[in-house]
N, C-alpha and C positions, 0 to 999 in steps of 0.2 A: 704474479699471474699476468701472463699477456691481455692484454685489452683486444678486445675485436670489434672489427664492424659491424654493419648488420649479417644476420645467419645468409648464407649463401645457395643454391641450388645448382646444380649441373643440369646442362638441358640437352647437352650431346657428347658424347666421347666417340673419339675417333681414333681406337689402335695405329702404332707409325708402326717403328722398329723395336724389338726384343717388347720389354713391359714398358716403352714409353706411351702417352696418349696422349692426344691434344684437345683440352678440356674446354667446351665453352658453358660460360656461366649464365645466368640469369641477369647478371647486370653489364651482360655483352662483353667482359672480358673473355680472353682468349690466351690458355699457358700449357704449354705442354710439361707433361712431368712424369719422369720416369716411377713410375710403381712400385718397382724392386724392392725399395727398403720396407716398403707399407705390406709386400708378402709374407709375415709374419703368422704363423701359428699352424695347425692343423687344417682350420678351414681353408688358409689358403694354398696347403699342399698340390692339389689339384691345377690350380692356378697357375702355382711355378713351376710343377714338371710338366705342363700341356702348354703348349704355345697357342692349339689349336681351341682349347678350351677358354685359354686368356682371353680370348678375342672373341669369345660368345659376351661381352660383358654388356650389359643393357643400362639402361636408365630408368629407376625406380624410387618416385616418393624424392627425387633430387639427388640422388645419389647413385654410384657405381654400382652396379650387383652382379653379381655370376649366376647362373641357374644350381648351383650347390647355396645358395642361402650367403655369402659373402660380397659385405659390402665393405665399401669406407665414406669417411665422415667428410663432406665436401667442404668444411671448415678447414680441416687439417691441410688438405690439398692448393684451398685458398689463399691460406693465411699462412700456408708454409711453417703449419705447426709442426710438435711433436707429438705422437701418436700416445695415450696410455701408457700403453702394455711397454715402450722405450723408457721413460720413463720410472717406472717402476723398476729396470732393470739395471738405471744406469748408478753406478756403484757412487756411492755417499760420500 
């Protein structure tokens, strides 16, 4: 199991190009990272066919959210984890 630091928070996101965003944190770091792989699943359908939608993404409770209920976990984005649901998928 990866070891982490303290939990992290996002205090702004900033849409560039395509699904990249450049994230600042609560402890003043500053990384930009592309999304694309984290748009996984049904909730994020919306997300990856709208561009226009992408870019509604707000900051909520320290994390990414969309106005359709989809977030992500600002640890994963941090720490440059691996998300769950990849995880689960990736063959044994």
């Amino acid at each position: 199991m990866h070891m982490l630091g303290p939990r992290v928070k996002i205090q702004k996101a900033t849409p560039l190009d395509k699904f990249v965003v450049l994230l600042e944190f609560a402890d003043g770091t500053k990384k930009e990272v592309d999304l694309e792989p984290f748009l996984h699943g049904p909730i994020f359908a919306p997300i990856r066919d709208n561009h226009d939608f992408f870019r509604k993404l707000s900051i909520e409770g320290g994390t990414i959210a969309w106005p359709n209920g989809a977030d992500m976990d600002p640890d994963v984005l941090y720490y440059n984890l691996t998300p769950a649901w990849m995880e689960e998928t990736e063959p044994v």
